[in-house]
C-alpha positions in Angstrom: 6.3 -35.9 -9.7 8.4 -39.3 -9.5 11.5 -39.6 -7.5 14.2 -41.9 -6.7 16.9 -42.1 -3.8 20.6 -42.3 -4.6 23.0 -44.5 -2.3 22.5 -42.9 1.2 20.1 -43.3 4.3 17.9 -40.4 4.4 15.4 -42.7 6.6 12.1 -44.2 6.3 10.0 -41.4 5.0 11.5 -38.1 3.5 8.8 -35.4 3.3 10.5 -34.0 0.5 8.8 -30.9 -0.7 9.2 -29.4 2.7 12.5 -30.0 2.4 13.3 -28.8 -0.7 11.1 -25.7 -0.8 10.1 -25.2 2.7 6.9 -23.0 1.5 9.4 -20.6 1.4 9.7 -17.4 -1.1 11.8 -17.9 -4.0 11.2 -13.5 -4.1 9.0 -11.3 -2.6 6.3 -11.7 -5.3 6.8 -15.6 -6.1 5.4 -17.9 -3.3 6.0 -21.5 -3.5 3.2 -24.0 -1.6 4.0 -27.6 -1.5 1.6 -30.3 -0.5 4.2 -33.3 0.3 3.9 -36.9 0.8 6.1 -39.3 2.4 8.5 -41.3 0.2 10.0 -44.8 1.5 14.3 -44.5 1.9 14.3 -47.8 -0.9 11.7 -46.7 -3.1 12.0 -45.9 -6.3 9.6 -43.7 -9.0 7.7 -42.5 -5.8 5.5 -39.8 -5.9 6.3 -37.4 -3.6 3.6 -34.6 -4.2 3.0 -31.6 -6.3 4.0 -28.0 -6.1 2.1 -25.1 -6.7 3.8 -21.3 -7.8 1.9 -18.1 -6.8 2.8 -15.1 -9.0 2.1 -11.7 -7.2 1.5 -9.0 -10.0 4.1 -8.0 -12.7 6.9 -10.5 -11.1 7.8 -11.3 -14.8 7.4 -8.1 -17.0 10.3 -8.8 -18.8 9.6 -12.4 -19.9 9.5 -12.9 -23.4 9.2 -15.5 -25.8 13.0 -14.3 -27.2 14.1 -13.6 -23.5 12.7 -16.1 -21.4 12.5 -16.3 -17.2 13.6 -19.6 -16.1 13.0 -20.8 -12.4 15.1 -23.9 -11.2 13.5 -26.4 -9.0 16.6 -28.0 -7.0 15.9 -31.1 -5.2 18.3 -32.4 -2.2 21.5 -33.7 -3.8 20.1 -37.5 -2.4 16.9 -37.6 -4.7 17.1 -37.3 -8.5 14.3 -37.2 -11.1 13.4 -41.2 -11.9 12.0 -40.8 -15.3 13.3 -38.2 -18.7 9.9 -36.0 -19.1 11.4 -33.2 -21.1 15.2 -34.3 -22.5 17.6 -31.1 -23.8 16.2 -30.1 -26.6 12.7 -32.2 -26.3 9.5 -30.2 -26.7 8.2 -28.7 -23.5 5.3 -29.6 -21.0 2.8 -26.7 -21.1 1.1 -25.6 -17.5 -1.7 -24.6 -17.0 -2.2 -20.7 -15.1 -4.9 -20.2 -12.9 -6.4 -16.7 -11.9 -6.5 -16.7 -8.4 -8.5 -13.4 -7.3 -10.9 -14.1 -10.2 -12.0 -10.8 -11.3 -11.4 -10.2 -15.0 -10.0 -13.1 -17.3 -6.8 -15.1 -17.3 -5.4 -13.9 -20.8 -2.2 -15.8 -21.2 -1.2 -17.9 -24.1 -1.0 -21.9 -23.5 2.5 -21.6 -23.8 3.4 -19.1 -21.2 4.9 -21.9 -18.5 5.9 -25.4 -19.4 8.2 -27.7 -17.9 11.3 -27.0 -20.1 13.5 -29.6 -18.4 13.4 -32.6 -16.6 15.6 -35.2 -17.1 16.3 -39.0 -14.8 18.8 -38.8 -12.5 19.2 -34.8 -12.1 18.5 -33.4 -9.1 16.8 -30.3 -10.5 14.5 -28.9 -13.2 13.4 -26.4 -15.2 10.2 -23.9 -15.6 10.5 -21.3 -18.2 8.0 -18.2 -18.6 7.8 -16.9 -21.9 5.5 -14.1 -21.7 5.5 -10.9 -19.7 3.1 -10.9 -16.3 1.2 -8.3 -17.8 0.2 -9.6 -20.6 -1.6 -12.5 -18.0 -4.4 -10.7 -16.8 -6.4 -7.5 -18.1 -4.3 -4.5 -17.2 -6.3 -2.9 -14.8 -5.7 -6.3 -12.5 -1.8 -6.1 -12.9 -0.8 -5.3 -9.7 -3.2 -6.8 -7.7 -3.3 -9.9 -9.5 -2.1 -13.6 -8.2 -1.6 -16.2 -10.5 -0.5 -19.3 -9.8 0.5 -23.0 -11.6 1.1 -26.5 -10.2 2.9 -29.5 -11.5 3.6 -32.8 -9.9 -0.3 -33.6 -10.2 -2.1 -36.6 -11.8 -4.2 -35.9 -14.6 -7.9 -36.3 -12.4 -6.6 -33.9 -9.8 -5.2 -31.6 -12.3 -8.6 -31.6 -14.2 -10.8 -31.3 -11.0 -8.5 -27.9 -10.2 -8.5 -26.2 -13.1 -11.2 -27.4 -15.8 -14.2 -25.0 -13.9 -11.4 -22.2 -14.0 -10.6 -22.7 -17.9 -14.5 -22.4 -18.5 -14.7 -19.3 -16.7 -12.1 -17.6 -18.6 -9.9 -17.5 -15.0 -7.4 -20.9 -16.2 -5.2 -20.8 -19.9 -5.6 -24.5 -20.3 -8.2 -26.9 -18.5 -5.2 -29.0 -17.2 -1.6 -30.3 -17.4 
């Protein structure tokens, strides 16, 4: 993830993710874990570090691909997005689902998360889940089930985290 500061002094280093998110539940099923770096006050397209989403069983059972679940991600009003990823309208940035209790197989579709917008100079963005949490996992794992996606990752760490899960059947795409 890139960032850059608007006017204002928020200091030398801004651990951002802790900020924004605190590790805090969004729910009582969705956890969010951030892994934050410092970010100089006059920097610009700085990444700050990634952000990974645990899913506790059927969070999502009504998601669907004609009724979607959209999580916003909003950032404190003094950073904004540096770079356009996914514009209104632009095609979307597929994540990668991991099966975290790996017993049975991860049986989402590719599509079922993606980045569905992030645009410079907002302060927030977009995840949208277009398939039901049941249909993730075999259905005897449902409930006990934790799934989990992470963005804000550069391609070698996203590989090394979810290419031995994809090959096992517990990952729907071997990276972001």
């Amino acid at each position: 993830m890139q960032w850059s500061m608007k006017k204002g002094n928020l200091g030398k280093r801004l651990c951002l993710l802790v900020v924004v998110l605190a590790a805090a539940p969004l729910h009582a099923q969705v956890l969010e874990l951030a892994a934050p770096r410092g970010i100089e006050a006059r920097g610009t397209m700085e990444r700050a570090g990634s952000v990974q989403t645990m899913v506790f069983g059927d969070m999502f059972a009504d998601a669907s691909p004609e009724n979607p679940v959209y999580l916003r991600y909003t950032l404190p009003s003094d950073i904004v997005l540096s770079e356009t990823l996914v514009p209104p309208g632009g095609g979307p940035i597929y994540l990668a689902m991991v099966l975290q209790i790996q017993d049975g197989n991860l049986r989402a579709a590719p599509d079922t998360v993606a980045i569905a917008r992030w645009v410079a100079g907002e302060n927030q963005f977009w995840i949208r889940i277009s398939q039901p949490s049941s249909s993730w996992v075999d259905p005897e794992l449902v409930q006990q089930s934790v799934v989990s996606w992470a963005f804000g990752l550069e391609i070698p760490e996203s590989h090394n985290m979810t290419f031995g899960a994809y090959q096992n059947g517990w990952a729907n795409l071997p990276f972001n």
